[in-house]
N, C-alpha and C positions, 0 to 999 in steps of 0.2 A: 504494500500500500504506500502510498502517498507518503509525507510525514505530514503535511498540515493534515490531514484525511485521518490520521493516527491520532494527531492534539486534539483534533476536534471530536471525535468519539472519546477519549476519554477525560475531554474536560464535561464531556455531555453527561457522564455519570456524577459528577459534581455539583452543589450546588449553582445556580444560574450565575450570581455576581464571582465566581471563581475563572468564567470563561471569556472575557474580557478580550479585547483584541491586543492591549498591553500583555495581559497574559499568555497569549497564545505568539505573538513575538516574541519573545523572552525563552519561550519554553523550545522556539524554533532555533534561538541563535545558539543557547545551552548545547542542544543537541550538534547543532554544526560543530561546535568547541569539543565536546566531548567525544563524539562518536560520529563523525561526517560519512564514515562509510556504512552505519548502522550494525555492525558488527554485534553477535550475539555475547560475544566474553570478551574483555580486555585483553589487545596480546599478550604484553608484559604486565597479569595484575589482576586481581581480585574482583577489578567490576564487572558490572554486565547490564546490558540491555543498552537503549537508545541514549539515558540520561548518563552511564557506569558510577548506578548506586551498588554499595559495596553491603555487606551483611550486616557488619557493623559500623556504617554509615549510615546513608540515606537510607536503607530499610531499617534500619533500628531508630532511625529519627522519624518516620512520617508512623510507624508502631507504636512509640511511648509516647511523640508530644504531645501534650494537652489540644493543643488546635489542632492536631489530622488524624487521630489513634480511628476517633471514632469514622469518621469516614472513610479512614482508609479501610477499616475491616467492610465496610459495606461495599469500596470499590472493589475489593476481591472477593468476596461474596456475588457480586455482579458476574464478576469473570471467572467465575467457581475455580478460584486458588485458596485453599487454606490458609487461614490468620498465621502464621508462625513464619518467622524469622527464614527458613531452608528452601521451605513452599514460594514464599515472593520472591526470594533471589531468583531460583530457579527458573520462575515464572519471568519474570521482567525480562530475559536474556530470549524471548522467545514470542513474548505478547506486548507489543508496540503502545494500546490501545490501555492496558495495565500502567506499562513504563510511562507513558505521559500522564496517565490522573495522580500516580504517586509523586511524582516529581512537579507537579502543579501543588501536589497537599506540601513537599517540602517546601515549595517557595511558601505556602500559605502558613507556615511558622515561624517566618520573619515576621518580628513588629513592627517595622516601617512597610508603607503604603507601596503596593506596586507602582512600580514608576509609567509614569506616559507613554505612550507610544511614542518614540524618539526621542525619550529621554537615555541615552547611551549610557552617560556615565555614572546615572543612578543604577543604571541596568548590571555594568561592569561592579559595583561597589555590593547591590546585590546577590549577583553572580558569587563574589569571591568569599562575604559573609554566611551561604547558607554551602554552596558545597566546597567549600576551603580547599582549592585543588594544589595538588602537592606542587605543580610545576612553575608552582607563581614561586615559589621561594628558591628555584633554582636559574626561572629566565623570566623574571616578572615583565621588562620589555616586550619581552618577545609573546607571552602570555596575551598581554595587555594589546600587543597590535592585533594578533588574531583574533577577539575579540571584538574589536572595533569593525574588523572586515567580514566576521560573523555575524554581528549585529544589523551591521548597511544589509545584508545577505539578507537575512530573515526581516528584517522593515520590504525590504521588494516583492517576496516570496510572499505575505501573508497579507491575505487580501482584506479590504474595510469591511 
C-alpha cells in the first residue's frame, strides 16, 4: 500500500482530532527519516516496522503512557494483535496500518501541541523529543538536514 493510504487507515482507528493533516505530515516525514524503504526489521538493530519502534521503546511507550495505553490496546484489538509487548513488535514489522496509529499515539504523549503544517522546526524539535534517535548524537548535522528534506518531502506528498 501507499504510505499516506497506511496513515490514513490507521489514524482512522483513532480518535477524529488525532488525524489532522499536521499529523499525518509528520507521521509521513518520520517514516521517510526512519524507514524510506519501509523495511520490515532494522538492518543493523532492534527496530521494526515503518516508524523502527523498538520493544522497549516506542512499544513500551505508547503501552504504559497514561495518554495512549488505553487506545492503543483498542488499536490492536482492531487489528487483532494481542496487548503484550512481543505481539506489537512482531506485528508492526509487518502491518503498516498498526505501525502508523501506534506511532500517531506516540507523538500523542508529547505535551506540546502538534505543530502546523509547515511548521519544520517545531516538527524537527518534536521528532527528536519523542523518538530520541541514536544518530543525532553521533551526526546531529547530518541528522538534522535529512530531516529538513524529509519534511519538504512529506508537506508535497500529503495532500489538504
Amino acid at each position: 500500500m501507499l504510505l499516506d493510504q497506511d496513515i490514513r487507515e490507521g489514524l482512522a482507528l483513532l480518535p477524529p482530532q488525532m488525524g489532522t493533516r499536521p499529523a499525518r505530515i509528520l507521521l509521513h516525514a518520520i517514516n521517510l527519516q526512519e524507514n524510506p524503504t519501509r523495511l520490515e526489521q532494522q538492518v543493523k538493530g532492534p527496530a521494526r516496522g515503518d516508524y523502527q519502534f523498538e520493544r522497549g521503546g516506542g512499544v513500551k511507550g505508547v503501552m504504559t503512557h497514561v495518554a495512549s495505553k488505553r487506545l492503543a490496546e483498542e488499536v490492536c484489538r482492531a487489528r487483532g494483535v494481542d496487548f503484550n509487548a512481543e505481539s506489537i513488535y512482531q506485528a508492526i514489522g509487518t502491518d503498516p496500518v498498526l505501525a502508523a496509529a501506534l506511532a500517531r499515539l506516540l507523538l500523542w504523549t508529547d505535551p506540546k501541541p502538534m505543530p502546523a503544517a509547515g511548521d519544520e522546526q517545531a516538527a524537527w524539535e518534536l521528532y527528536l523529543r519523542v523518538w530520541r534517535p541514536g544518530a543525532y548524537e553521533r551526526h546531529p548535522e547530518e541528522l538534522r538536514a535529512k530531516f529538513k528534506r524529509n519534511y519538504a518531502a512529506a508537506l508535497k506528498a500529503v495532500s489538504a
